[in-house]
Residue, then its C-alpha position, 0 to 999 in steps of 0.5 A: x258725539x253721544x258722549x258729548x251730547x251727554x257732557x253738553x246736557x250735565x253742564x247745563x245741570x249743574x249751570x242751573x235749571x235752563x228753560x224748556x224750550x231753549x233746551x227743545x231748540x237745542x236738542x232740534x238742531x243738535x240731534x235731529x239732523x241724523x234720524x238714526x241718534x233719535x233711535x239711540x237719544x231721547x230727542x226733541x223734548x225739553x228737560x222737565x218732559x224728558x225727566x218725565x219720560x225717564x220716570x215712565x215706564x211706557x214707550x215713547x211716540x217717535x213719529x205721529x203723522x196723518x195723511x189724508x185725500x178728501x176726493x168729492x166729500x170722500x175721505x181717505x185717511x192714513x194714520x201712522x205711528x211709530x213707538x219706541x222702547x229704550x229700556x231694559x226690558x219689553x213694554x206695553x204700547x197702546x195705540x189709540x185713535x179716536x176717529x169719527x164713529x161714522x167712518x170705516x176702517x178698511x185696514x191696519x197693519x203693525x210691525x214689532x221688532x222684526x214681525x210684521x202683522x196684517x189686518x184681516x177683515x173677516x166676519x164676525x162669529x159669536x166668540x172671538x179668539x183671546x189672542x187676537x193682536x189688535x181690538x176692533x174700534x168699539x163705541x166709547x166710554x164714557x170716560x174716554x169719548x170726547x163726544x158723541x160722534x167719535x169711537x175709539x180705535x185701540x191696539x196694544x202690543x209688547x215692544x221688545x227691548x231697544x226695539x221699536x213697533x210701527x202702527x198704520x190705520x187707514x179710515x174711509x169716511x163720506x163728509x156731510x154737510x151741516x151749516x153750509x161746511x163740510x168738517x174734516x177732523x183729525x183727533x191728535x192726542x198723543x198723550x206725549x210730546x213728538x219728535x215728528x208730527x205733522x198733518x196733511x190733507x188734501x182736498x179735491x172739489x170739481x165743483x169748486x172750493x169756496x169757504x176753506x177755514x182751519x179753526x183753532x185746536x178744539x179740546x176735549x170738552x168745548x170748543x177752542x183751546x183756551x183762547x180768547x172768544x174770537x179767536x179764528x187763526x189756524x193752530x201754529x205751524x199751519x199752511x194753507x194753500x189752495x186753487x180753485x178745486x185743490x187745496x192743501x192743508x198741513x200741520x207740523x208743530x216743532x216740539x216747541x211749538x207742542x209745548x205751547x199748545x200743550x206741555x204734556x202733548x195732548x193737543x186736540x182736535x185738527x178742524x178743515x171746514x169747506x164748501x164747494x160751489x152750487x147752484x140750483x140744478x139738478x145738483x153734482x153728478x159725478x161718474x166714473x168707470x160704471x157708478x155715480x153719486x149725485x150731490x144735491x144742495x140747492x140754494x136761494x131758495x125761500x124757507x119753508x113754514x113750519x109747524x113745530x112742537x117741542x117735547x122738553x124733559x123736566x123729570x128730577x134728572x135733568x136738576x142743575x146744569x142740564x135743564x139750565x142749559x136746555x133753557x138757554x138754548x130754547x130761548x134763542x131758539x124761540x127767538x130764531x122763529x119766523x114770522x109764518x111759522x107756528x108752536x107749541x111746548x110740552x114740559x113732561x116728567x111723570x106728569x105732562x104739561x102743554x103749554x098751551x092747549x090744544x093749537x099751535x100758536x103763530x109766531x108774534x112777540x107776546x107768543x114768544x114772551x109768554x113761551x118763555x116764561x113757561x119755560x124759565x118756570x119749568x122745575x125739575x121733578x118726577x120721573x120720566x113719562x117718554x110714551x106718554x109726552x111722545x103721544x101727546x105731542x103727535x096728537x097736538x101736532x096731528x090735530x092742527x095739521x087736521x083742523x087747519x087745513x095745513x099746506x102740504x107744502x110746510x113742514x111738520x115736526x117734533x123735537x124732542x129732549x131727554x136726559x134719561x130712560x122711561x120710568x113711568x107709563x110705558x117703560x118697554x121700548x118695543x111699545x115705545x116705539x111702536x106707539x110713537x111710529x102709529x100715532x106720526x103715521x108718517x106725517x112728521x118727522x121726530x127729532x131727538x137728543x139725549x143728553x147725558x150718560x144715562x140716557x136710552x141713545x138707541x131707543x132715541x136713535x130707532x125713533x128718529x130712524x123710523x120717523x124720518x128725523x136725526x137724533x143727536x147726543x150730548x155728554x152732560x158736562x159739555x156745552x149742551x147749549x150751544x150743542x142744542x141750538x146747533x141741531x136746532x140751527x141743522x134743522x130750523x131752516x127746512x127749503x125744499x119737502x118730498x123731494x125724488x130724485x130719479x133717473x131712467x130705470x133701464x140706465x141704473x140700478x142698486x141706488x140708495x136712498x132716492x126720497x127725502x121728506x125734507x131738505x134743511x138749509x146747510x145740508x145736502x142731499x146724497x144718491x149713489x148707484x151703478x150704471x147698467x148700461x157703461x156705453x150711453x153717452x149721458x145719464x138723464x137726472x130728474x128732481x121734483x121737489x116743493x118749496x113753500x106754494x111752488x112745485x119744482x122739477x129739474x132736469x138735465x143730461x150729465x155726460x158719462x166721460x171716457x176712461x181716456x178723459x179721466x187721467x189726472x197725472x200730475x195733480x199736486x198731492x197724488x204723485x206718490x200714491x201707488x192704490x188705485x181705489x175708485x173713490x166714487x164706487x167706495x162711496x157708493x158702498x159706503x152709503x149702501x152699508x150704512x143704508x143697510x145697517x140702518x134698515x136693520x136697526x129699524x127692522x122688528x123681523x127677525x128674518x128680515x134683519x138676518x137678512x139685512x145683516x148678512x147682506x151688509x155683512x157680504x159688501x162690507x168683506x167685499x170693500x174691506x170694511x169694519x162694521x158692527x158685522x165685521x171684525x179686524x183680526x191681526x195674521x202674521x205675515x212671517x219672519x221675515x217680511x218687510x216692515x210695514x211703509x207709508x204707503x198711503x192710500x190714494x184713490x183713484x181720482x179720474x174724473x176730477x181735477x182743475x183740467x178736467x171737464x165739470x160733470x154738473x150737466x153744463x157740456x159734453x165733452x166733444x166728440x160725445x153726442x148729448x140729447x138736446x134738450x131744447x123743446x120744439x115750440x109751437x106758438x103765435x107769431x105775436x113777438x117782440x124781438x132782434x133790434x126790436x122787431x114786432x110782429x102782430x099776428x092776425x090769424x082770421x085776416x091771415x096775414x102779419x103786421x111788423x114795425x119796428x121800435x127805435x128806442x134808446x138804451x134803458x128804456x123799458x116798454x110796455x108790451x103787455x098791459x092787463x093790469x086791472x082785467x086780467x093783473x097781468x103786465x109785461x115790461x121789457x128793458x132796453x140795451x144798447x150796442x152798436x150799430x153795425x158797419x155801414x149802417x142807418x142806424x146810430x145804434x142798436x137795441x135789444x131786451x135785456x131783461x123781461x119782467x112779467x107781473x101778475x096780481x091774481x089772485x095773488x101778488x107775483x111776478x118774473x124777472x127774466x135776464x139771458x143768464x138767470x130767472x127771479x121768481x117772487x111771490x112773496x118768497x124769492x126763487x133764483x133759477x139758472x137759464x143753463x139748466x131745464x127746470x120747471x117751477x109749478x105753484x098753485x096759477x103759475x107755471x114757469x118752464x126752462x129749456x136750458x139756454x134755449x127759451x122759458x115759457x110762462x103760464x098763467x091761469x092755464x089761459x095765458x101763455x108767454x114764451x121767452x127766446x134766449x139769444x146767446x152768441x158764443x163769439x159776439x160781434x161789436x154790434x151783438x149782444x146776449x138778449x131775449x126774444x118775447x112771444x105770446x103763446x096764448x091770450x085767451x085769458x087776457x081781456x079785451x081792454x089789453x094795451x101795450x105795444x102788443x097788447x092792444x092788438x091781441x082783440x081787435x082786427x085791421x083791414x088791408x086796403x088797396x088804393x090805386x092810382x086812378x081808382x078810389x079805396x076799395x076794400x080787397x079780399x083776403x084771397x088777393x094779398x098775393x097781388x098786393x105785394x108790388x103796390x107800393x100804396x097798401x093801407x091798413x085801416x085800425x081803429x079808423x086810422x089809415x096805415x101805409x104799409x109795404x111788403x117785407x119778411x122778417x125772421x123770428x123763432x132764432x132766426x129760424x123762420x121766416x114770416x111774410x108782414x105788412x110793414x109799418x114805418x115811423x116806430x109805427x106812426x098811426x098803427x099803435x095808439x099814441x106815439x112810441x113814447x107812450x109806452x115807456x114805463x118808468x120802471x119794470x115794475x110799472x103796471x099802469x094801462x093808460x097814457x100817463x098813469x104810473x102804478x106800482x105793484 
């Protein structure tokens, strides 16, 4: 068969030279039916390629292929390659991997020929031995790193001849999210073309995936890989499928498919970006077999005003390409400022300019044109005064914050950009950043970029570490402009400031990091710990945070599952995986390492950061992990061990999964008990509620009124109207069913929405349904009714009870408390609605109107008129004897009432309460009649008959 295939390929010669990718199909369908001729032919390559091959010297890649499991923004990745030498005599292979600088290598083993090498862990001594088999990954150079955020992992090895070596790296590495994805990428660069190559990631979110997208290949040096703007279709031969909380995403180019993206074989960057689903809670919390990790990303919520000052490189430098593209970006960002937040621009070389001295400006179109202009007019020249434009800018930024008596909760920070090192003023790092950490003294945060290859990277990365900020890094001949405008977009949109995360300090121990000074829109927020107590049946989480004039707390109970609920057997993706890793304590080490590595480098004692050091060094031994603490040396495991196989890693995945029960604090599972978190009220029996049913409470007469309302669906009434007094006004919608079998009724009714508005003293109000809650003023907040949750500003108070009630205070002096009714299997006649109580009224005046309003200040009297007698007044100590007199009267504001004797249910149907009963929609007892109080929308505050106002 060889000596045919070697006859088919001489006629073709001497036929003429065929096309290339007729000659890979032909070599596809001939050859790679039988694995074992690919060790003996040169296969799945067109001609020119093979020609090429035959002229190297160097082994040719047989098989490249990347297995990865992504479990709750945990990644496991497994890369594995195999190398052969057909010639006459050993060769050189260099295996090479670019992978995300973030990320761990936990192993890697080799075989050559018939001797199999393993990864060994150990920690890192001052020499290293120099017959070490394989380099541990290293930071890049500049020639050969793609970008800032991936490091190069190298192995090279001698290949005997006719022989082949195998390579398998495994990578752990904790996804972040930036702009709302979460990004997982495979760098394939072969540098050849591959018989077998192929990609596979899978993907399990419980939360739910939303937004799964697969770009095209990215390239070394921009985005995209030659193809028109727009482009967003997958690279060819990929299949994406994927359920609610699985997906499954591969790549297989055919060689042919290989020569169209890239004749020589180097392809680029493999992209996943996703998103799971969220809401504003407490956020994820997931737990497994003694540790969590929490996941905290809330969303709907206002941005926060910021206060920001850009310190901007113009030294000699940054002449040509760099300072164009720093332009560029600027002005889109400028552009990108909202309306409430304010500015400055500083311009530094050996000389430092501000823009305009000594104030922040607010935001108009004269402010953002003029910004501009000094911006385009910046000219390169000078050398580089960092110490003193860091100064100058903390000054700038502390002065304003002093002077203007600023909010706390906005958001203060600088930006800062450099191409190069200190060359004028200050030069010593040391003082640099001693300086730069005395004069923000923990008020802002400090955002840097560097950009280009001589830039100081750890000085500008030490300084963002100490100060609360990021820094990012930029290789000058990429597209540093959408670069810069990205970053600016990660941190242009700050939510939520001072954010704490707690949990019961006898339930946990070692958590990371538990206080953040910001959360910027499109990021999340990650905690990680132990469990002390591995029996409880629930861990109790609590997160205050502020947003803009608003005061957050939430709070739930996330239920702790058992070993025998956590068994996802059977789930696609993880059939074949023979490890057993538990995914959420790998994250919980992986965040502490790096929260130790970062504490170090921050550190300027030496005791300290020894102490730091051989504490990241001892977890990193524990978990297998290459850290800058750390090396990988290569043992051989004998003569005659076996091959090293595809096995790849799969972690353990109990807890997650498509039929497994969310661990985002909606249930416990049954069979474990929870705390209830419904709160024991104590409040008037004044309420509105059922199919409506009123009560008025009158406390010194010591007895109740109740009537009824028979409204039509869609009606909104007025319950409360204080609108010009006190600016409070409550309004409720109707909903209708109906009515029940054998009923007097045609249907029944019940509030579906409360809305509460309140204009002192300033604008503000409430939108209130059973499944969610709308609080503006002036900024937008959507709460969960599922979720405990308290929301604080300045005269405002709104408190959740998930699923059980919401309470609001206004002024500390008036108080309203709203019932959720849900039913878990409804009736024809029932529907999810809201009960409406008054808590307390001693701030709304006397003048209060409404169906319940009106009676808040204001007395009635009970009268009793008998058959043969004239109206008497009766004493409060004979109601008792009323009850059977059919001819009770109640006198309110000169008017006289029939009333009879009833009980009613409130509080969920949980007490009973004794009432003076008005018929007729409560004909005579209210002012008017019924359809007075109809407003003609929820936002009606008017408080007289025939008068409509607007808030």
């Amino acid at each position: 068969m060889i000596l045919w295939l070697w006859l088919c390929w001489g006629f073709s010669t001497s036929a003429g030279q065929p096309d290339s990718e007729l000659m890979a199909r032909y070599l596809e369908e001939k050859l790679m039916a039988d694995y074992s001729i690919m060790e003996q032919v040169e296969r799945r390559v067109p001609r020119q390629a093979k020609f090429l091959q035959r002229l190297e010297t160097r082994p040719r890649m047989s098989e490249f292929t990347v297995k990865s499991t992504i479990i709750s923004r945990y990644a496991f990745t497994t890369v594995s390659c195999t190398m052969v030498n057909s010639g006459s005599e050993a060769r050189e292979a260099v295996f090479e991997m670019q992978i995300p600088a973030a990320a761990f290598i936990s192993n890697f083993t080799m075989s050559i020929g018939n001797k199999t090498y393993y990864g060994e862990i150990t920690g890192k001594e001052k020499k290293h031995s120099s017959d070490d088999k394989a380099r541990d990954k290293k930071p890049p150079s500049p020639t050969n790193g793609r970008e800032n955020g991936y490091e190069t992992f190298k192995a090279s090895v001698f290949i005997p001849r006719k022989m082949q070596a195998k390579f398998l790296l495994h990578y752990e590495e904790l996804l972040q999210r930036r702009l709302g994805k979460y990004e997982y990428t495979v760098s394939i660069r072969p540098q050849q073309l591959v018989g077998r190559l192929r990609v596979e990631v899978n993907i399990l979110e419980n939360s739910g995936i939303v937004s799964l997208e697969v770009p095209p290949l990215r390239n070394s040096k921009h985005k995209g890989n030659g193809k028109v703007e727009g482009d967003v279709s997958p690279p060819p031969s990929t299949v994406v499928g994927h359920t609610k909380t699985l997906a499954k995403v591969t790549f297989n180019p055919s060689v042919v498919e290989q020569t169209r993206i890239a004749r020589n074989g180097i392809l680029g960057d493999f992209i996943i970006r996703y998103d799971v689903k969220r809401e504003l809670s407490v956020g994820d919390v997931q737990i497994l077999n003694g540790y969590f990790v929490h996941y905290f990303a809330p969303t709907d919520l206002p941005p926060l005003p910021k206060n920001v000052v850009f310190v901007l490189d113009s030294s000699a430098s940054m002449v040509g390409t760099k300072l164009k593209q720093t332009k560029e970006a600027l002005f889109t960002i400028l552009q990108d400022l909202r309306p409430e937040d304010h500015f400055n621009i500083i311009g530094f070389s050996n000389r430092i300019k501000v823009w305009q001295q000594d104030r922040l400006v607010p935001v108009t179109p004269n402010n953002i044109r003029d910004a501009k202009k000094y911006i385009h007019n910046m000219s390169p020249t000078g050398g580089t005064n960092i110490n003193g434009a860091l100064q100058t800018g903390a000054k700038l930024l502390n002065d304003y914050i002093a002077q203007n008596d600023i909010d706390a909760r906005t958001v203060s920070l600088i930006i800062f950009l450099t191409d190069g090192r200190p060359t004028v003023g200050e030069t010593q790092s040391s003082k640099i950043l001693s300086n730069t950490k005395d004069a923000i003294r923990d008020k802002f945060c400090l955002f840097t970029i560097g950009i280009g290859n001589d830039v100081d990277q750890k000085l500008l990365e030490r300084m963002a570490l100490e100060n609360c900020g990021m820094t990012r890094h930029f290789q000058e001949d990429e597209d540093a402009a959408s670069h810069l405008k990205g970053f600016y977009d990660e941190i242009g949109t700050p939510l939520l400031s001072d954010i704490r995360v707690d949990y019961p300090e006898n339930n946990v121990e070692q958590v990371t990091q538990n206080f953040f000074p910001n959360y910027f829109n499109g990021s999340e927020i990650i905690i990680a710990g132990k469990l002390i107590n591995r029996t409880s049946d629930s861990l109790h989480v609590e997160v205050t945070a502020s947003n803009s004039k608003k005061y957050i707390l939430l709070k739930t109970d996330v239920a702790i599952d058992l070993p025998s609920r956590n068994d996802i057997r059977g789930v696609p993706g993880l059939e074949d995986g023979k490890g057993d890793k538990n995914y959420i304590e790998r994250a919980w080490s992986y965040l502490t390492i790096k929260e130790l590595l970062n504490s170090r480098l921050k550190s300027d004692d030496n005791q300290e950061k020894d102490y730091l050091m051989e504490k990241a060094k001892s977890m990193a031994l524990t978990y297998n992990f290459v850290t800058p603490f750390t090396v990988l040396k290569m043992r051989e495991a004998g003569l005659h061990s076996e091959p090293p196989q595809e096995d790849f890693i799969s972690p353990s995945t109990d807890g997650i999964g498509e039929k497994l029960q969310s661990l985002q604090g909606h249930k416990a599972p049954p069979g474990i008990h929870r705390q209830q978190d419904k709160q024991r009220i104590k409040i008037s029996k004044t309420s509105a509620d059922g199919d409506p049913h009123f009560v008025i409470d009158f406390p010194s007469s010591k007895f109740s009124v109740c009537f009824n309302i028979d409204g039509e669906p869609g009606d909104i009434l007025r319950l409360v109207s204080d609108h010009k007094e006190s600016g409070v006004t409550v309004n409720g919608k109707l909903i209708g069913a109906p009515a029940p079998p054998n009923g007097h009724k045609k249907h029944r009714t019940y509030f579906s929405t409360i809305t509460i508005l309140s204009n002192k003293p300033e604008r503000s109000y409430l939108e209130i349904t059973p499944k969610r809650i709308i609080l503006d003023d002036g900024e937008r907040l959507l709460l969960s009714c599922d979720r405990s949750a308290v929301v604080r500003s300045s005269s405002l108070e709104v408190s959740i009870s998930a699923n059980s009630n919401i309470t609001v205070t206004i002024r500390d002096t008036i108080s309203f408390v709203i019932l959720i009714h849900h039913y878990k299997k409804p009736a024809s006649y029932q529907r999810d609605h809201l009960g409406f109580y008054i808590s307390n009224s001693k701030g709304l005046s006397s003048d209060s109107h409404g169906l319940l309003g009106q009676f808040l200040n204001h007395e009635v009297k009970l009268l009793q008129e008998s058959l043969n007698t004239s109206l008497q007044q009766v004493g409060q100590n004979q109601t008792e004897a009323l009850k059977p007199n059919p001819t009770n009267t109640l006198k309110v504001k000169g008017r006289l009432v029939p009333v009879v004797w009833k009980q009613r249910r409130i509080y969920n149907g949980q007490q009973e309460v004794d009432c003076w009963f008005a018929k007729n929609n409560a004909d005579k007892l209210i002012d008017g009649s019924y359809k007075d109080y109809l407003a003609s929308h929820p936002f009606d505050t008017g408080t007289s008959f025939g008068t409509i106002n607007n808030v």
